[in-house]
LODRENSE-341355 format. One record per residue: x, y, z of N, C-alpha, C, O, CB in turn. Coordinates in steps of 0.2 Angstrom, whole numbers, plus 5000, padded with zeros to 4 digits. Each point is the difference from the previous one (the first is absolute). Glycine has a CB too. Layout:
BEGIN
XYZXYZXYZXYZXYZ ...
This chain:
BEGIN
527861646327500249995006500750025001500449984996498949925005 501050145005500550025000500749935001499849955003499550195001 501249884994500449955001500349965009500250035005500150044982 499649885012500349975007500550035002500550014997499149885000 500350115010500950015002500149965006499549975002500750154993 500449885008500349985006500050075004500350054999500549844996 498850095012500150045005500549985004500349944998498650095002 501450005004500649985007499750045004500050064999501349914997 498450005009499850045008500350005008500049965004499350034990 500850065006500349975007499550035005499750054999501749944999 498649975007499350005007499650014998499650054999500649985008 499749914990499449974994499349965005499549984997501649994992 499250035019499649955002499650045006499749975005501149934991 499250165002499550035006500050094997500550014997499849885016 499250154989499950075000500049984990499749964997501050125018 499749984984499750044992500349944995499850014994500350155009 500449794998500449974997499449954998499849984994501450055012 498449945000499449964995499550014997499649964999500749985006 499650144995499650014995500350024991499750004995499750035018 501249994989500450014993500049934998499849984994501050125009 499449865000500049914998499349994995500149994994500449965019 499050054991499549984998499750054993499649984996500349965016 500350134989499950024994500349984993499750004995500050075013 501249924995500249994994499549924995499749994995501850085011 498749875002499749944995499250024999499649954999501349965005 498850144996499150034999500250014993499949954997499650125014 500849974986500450034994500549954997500550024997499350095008 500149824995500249964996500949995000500249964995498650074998 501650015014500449995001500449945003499649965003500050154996 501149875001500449955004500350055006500150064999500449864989 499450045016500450025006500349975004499849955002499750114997 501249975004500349965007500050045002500350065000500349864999 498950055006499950045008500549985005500249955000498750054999 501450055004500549965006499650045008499550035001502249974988 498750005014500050005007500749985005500649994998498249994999 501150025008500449965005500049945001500549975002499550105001 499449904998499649925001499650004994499550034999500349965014 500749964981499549994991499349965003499649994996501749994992 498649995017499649955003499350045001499449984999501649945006 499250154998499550045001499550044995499450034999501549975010 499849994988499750064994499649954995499450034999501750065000 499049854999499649964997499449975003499549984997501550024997 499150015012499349995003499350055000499449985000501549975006 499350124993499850064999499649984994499549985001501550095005 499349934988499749984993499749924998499550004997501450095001 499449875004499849944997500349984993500250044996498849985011 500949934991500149974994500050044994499550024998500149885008 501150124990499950054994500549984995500650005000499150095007 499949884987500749984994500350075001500450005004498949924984 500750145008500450035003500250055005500250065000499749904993 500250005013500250035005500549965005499949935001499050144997 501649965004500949965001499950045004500050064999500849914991 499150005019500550045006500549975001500149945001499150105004 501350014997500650005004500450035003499950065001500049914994 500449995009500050035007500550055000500449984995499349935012 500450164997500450074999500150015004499449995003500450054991 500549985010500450075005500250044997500649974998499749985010 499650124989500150054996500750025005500550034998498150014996 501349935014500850045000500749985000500550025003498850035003 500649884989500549935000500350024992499550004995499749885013 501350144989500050004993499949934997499849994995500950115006 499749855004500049944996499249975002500149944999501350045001 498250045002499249975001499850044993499549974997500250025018 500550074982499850044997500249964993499549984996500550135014 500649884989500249964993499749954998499749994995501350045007 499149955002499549935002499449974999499749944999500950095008 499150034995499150014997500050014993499549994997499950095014 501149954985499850054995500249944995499649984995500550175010 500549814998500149954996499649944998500149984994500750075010 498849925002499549974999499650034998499649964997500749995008 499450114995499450024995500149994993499649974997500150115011 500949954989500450004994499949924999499749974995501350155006 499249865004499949914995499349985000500049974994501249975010 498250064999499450004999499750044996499649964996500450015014 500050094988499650054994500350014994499750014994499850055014 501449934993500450024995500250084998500450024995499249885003 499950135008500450074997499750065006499649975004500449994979 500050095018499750055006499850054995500150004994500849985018 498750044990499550064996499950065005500250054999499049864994 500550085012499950065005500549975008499949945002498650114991 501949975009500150005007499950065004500250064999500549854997 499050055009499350035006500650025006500249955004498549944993 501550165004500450005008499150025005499750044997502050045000 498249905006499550005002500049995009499650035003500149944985 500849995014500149985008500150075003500450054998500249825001 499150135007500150055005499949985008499849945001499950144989 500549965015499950005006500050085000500150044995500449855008 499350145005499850045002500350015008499749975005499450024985 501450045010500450005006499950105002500350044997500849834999 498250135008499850075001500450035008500149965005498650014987 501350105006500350035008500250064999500050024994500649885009 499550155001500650055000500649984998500149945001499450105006 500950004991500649974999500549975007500449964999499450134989 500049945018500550015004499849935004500449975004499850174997 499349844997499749945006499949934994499949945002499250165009 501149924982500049944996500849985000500550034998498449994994 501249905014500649984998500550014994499850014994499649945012 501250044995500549984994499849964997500050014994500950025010 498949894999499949944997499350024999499849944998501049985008 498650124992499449974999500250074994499650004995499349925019 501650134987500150054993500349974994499850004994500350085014 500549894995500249934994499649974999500149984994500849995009 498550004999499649944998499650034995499949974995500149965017 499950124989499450024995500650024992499849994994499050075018 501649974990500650024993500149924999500550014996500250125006 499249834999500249944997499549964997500149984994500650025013 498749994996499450004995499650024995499849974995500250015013 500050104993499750044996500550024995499750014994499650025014 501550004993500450004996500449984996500150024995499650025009 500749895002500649964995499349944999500149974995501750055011 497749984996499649934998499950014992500149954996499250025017 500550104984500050004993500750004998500149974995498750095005 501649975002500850004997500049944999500249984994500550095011 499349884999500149945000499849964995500349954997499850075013 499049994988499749974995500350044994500349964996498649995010 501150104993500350044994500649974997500149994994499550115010 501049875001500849985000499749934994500449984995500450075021 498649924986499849944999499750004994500149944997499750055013 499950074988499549994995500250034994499849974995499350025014 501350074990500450034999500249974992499750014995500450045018 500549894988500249974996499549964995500349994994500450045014 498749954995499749944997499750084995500249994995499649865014 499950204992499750054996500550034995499949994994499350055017 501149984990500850014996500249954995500350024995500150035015 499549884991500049954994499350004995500149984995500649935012 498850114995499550014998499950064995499750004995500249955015 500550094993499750074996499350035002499750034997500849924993 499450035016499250015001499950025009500550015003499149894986 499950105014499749995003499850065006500250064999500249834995 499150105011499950075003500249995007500149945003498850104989 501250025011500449995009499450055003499950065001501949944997 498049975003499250035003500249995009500249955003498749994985 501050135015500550005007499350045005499850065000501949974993 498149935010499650015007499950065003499649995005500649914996 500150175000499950015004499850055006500049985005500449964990 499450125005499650045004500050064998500450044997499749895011 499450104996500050095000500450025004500250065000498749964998 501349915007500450055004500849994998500450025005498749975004 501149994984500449984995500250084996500550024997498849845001 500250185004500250094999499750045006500250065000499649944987 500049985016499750055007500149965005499749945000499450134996 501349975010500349975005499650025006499850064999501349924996 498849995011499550045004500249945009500249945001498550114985 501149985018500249975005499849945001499549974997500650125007 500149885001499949935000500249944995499949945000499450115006 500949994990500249994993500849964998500049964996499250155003 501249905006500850044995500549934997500550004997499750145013 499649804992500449945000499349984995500249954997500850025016 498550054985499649964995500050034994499849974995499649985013 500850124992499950064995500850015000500150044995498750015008 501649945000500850004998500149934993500250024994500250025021 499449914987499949944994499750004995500249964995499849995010 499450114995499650004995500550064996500249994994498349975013 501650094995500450054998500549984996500150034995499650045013 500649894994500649954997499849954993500350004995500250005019 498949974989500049974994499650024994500049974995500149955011 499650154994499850054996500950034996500150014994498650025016 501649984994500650024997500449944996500250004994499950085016 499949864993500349954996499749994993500450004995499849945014 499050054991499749984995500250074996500550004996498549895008 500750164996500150074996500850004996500050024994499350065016 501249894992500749995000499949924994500050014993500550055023 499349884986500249954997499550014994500249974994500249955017 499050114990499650014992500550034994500049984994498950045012 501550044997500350044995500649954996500250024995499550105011 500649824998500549955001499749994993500250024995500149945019 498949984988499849944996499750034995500249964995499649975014 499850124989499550014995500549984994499749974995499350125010 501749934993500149994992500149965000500550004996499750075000 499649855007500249935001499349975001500049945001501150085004 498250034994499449974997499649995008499449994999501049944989 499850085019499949985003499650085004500350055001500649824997 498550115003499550055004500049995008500349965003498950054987 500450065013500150005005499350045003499550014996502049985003 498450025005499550025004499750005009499849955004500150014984 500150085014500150025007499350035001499850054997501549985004 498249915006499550015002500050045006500549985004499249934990 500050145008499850045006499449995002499550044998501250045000 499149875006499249985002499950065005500550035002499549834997 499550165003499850035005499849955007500349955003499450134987 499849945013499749955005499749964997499750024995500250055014 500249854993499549964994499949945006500450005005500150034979 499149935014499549975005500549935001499749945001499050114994 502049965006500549924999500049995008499750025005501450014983 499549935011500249995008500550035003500249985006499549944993 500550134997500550045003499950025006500549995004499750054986 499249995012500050015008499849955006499950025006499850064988 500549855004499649975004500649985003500550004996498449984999 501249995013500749965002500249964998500349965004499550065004 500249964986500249944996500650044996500449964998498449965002 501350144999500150054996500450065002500650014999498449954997 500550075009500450055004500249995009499749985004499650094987 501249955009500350005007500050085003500150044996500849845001 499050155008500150035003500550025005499949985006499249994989 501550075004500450025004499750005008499450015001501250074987 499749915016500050015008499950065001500450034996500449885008 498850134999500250075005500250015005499750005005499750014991 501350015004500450005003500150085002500250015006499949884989 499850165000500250085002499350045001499550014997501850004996 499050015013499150045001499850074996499450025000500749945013 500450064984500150054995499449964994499550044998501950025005 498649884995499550004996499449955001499649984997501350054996 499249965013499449925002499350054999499649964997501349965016 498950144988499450024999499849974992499649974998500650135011 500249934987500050004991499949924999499649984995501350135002 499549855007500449934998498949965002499849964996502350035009 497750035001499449975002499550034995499749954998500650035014 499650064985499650044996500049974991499550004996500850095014 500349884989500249994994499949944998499849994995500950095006 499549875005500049924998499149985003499849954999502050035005 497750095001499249974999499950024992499649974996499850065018 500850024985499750034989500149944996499649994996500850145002 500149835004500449954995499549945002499649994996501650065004 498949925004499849945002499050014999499649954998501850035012 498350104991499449974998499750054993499550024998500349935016 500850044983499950024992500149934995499850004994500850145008 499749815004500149954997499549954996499749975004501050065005 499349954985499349964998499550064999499449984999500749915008 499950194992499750024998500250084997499850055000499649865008 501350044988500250054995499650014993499749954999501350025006 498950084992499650004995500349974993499649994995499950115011 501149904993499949974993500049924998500449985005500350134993 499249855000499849944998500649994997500250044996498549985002 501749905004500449994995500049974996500550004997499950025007 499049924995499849974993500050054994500149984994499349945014 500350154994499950054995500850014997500150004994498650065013 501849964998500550024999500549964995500450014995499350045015 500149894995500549914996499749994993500349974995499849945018 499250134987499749994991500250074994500050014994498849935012 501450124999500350054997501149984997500450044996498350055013 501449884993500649965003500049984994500150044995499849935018 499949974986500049964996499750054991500349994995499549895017 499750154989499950044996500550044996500050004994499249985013 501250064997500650034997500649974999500450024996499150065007 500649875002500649944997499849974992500449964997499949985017 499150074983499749984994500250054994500249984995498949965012 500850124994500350064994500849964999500349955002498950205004 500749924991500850004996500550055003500550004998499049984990 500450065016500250055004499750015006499450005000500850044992 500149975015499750015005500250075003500650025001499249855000 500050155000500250085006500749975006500149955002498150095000 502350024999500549985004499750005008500449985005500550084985 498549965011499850005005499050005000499650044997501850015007 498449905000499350025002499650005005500249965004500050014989 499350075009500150025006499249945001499550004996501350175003 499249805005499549975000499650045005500250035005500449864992 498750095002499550035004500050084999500550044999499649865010 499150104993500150105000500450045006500150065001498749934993 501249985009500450025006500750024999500350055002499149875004 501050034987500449994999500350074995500550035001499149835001 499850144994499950054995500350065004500550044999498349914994 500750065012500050075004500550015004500050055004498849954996 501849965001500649995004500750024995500550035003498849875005 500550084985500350014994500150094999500550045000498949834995 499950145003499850085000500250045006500150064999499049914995 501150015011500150025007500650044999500150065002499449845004 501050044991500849975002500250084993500450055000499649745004 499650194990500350044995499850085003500450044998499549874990 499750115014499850075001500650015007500350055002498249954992 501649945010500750045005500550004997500550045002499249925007 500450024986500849994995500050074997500550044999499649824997 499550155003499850074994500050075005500250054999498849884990 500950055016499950045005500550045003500150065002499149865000 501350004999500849995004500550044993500550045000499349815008 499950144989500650024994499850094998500550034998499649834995 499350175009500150054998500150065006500050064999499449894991 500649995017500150055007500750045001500150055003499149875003 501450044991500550035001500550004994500650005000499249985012 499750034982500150014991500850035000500449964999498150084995 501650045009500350024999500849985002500550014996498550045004 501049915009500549985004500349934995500650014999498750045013 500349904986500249944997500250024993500449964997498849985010 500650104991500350004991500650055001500450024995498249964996 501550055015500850055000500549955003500350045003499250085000 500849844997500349945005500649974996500549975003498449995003 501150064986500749994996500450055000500050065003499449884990 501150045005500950045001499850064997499549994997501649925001 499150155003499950064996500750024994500650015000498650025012 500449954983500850014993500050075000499650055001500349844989 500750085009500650095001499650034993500150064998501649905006 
C-alpha cells in the first residue's frame, strides 16, 4: 500500500476539485478540502475521518495562511498542495472590462501566489512535499476569446517553471497539469461570465463563440474522475514530469506548440543568431 499523505485543495467544492478529493480519500489519502463556504464543501462529501474542510478565498493571503494553518494543526504536515480554484472571465480583449480582467489575474494567478506564500514554508520545514498547479492548454496556446484567462494561465506556467528550480534542492516537487476540454464546470454560468458586446467589429465572432461554448457545455470529452485518478496516481511516484498534458487533446496541443517553436526558430535562423557586437 503506498504511503498516506495530506492533500490541500483549493475549489474543492465543485467542478474537478471534487473529484480530486474523492480520489485522493479513494486511495487511502487525508485531505483538507477548502472553498469559499467550508459548509458547502462538506456538504458535498459527508462525514470523513479524514477529511478537514476549510473555508478559503484564494484571493485573501490571510484566508490563505489561515487554511494552511489549520490544516497543519489537523493532519500535522502537507504532502501535496492542490491550486485547483478557477474562474473563467471570457471575451475579446477590448470588451472584457479592467475589473472582470483583474478579476480573473486574481483568482487564477495571485489566488495560487497566495496559497504558495502559504504553503511554501510549512513544505520547506519538511524537506518534502509536491506543488501540483491546475492549469490549462491555454497555459501555452493563446487563442481568442481567450486573453484575461490565458494571460493567468501563461503566468502561472511561468511562476511554477521559476519556483520548481527555487524548491527541488529543498526536497520539494512540483508539477503542472494542462487539461484539455474535460467534462467540469468550467463552462457553466456558475464559472464563466461572458464579456458584453459592445463593438460591432467583433459581435459576429462574440455570437458564434459564446453558442460553441455554452452548447459544448456538459459534453466535453474527457472524464475527470479519470483525471483526479491519474492525479493522485503520479503525486504517488517518486518523480513527476515538470508538465502534463492531460487528455488527448492535450497531448496534441503539446505537439502543436513544439513543432511551431521548431518552426519559429529555424524561419529567421540566420537574422536571430547575427544580433551580438561584432569583435574587432
Amino acid at each position: 500500500m503506498e504511503e498516506k499523505q495530506v492533500w490541500f485543495v483549493t475549489g474543492a467544492g465543485r467542478g474537478l476539485g471534487v473529484d480530486i478529493v474523492k480520489a485522493a480519500l479513494a486511495a487511502g489519502h487525508a485531505v483538507i478540502a477548502t472553498g469559499r463556504d467550508a459548509r458547502k464543501v462538506a456538504a458535498v462529501f459527508g462525514e470523513h475521518d479524514d477529511l478537514f474542510t476549510v473555508a478559503l478565498d484564494v484571493t485573501d493571503p490571510s484566508s490563505a495562511e489561515a487554511a494552511v494553518q489549520v490544516g497543519v494543526e489537523r493532519f500535522g504536515r502537507l504532502d501535496v498542495v492542490v491550486n485547483n480554484a478557477a474562474n473563467f472571465n471570457a471575451g475579446f480583449f477590448e470588451e472584457l472590462t479592467s475589473e472582470k480582467f483583474r478579476d480573473q489575474i486574481e483568482t487564477t494567478f495571485f489566488g495560487p501566489v497566495n496559497v504558495l506564500r502559504a504553503a511554501l514554508p510549512v513544505l520547506r520545514s519538511q524537506r518534502s512535499g509536491l506543488l501540483l498547479t491546475v492549469s490549462s492548454t491555454a497555459g501555452i496556446v493563446g487563442g481568442e476569446f481567450l486573453s484575461g484567462y490565458a494571460a493567468s494561465k501563461f503566468a502561472v506556467e511561468g511562476l511554477m517553471e521559476s519556483i520548481a528550480a527555487e524548491v527541488v534542492s529543498l526536497g520539494i516537487r512540483t508539477m503542472i497539469v494542462e487539461p484539455g476540454f474535460f467534462r467540469t464546470e468550467l463552462l457553466t454560468p456558475e464559472s464563466t461570465q461572458y464579456a458584453t458586446s459592445t463593438i460591432a467589429d467583433y459581435a459576429e465572432r462574440t455570437e458564434e463563440t459564446v453558442a460553441a461554448w455554452k452548447s459544448m457545455n456538459g459534453k466535453q470529452g474527457g472524464d475527470p474522475a479519470k483525471l483526479a485518478a491519474a492525479l493522485v496516481e503520479l503525486a504517488a511516484r517518486e518523480t513527476q514530469p515538470l508538465r502534463f498534458p492531460a487528455g488527448a487533446d492535450a497531448v496534441a496541443t503539446f505537439e502543436e506548440r513544439a513543432k511551431l517553436l521548431l518552426t519559429l526558430a529555424d524561419a529567421n535562423r540566420e537574422l536571430s543568431s547575427n544580433l551580438g557586437y561584432d569583435e574587432a
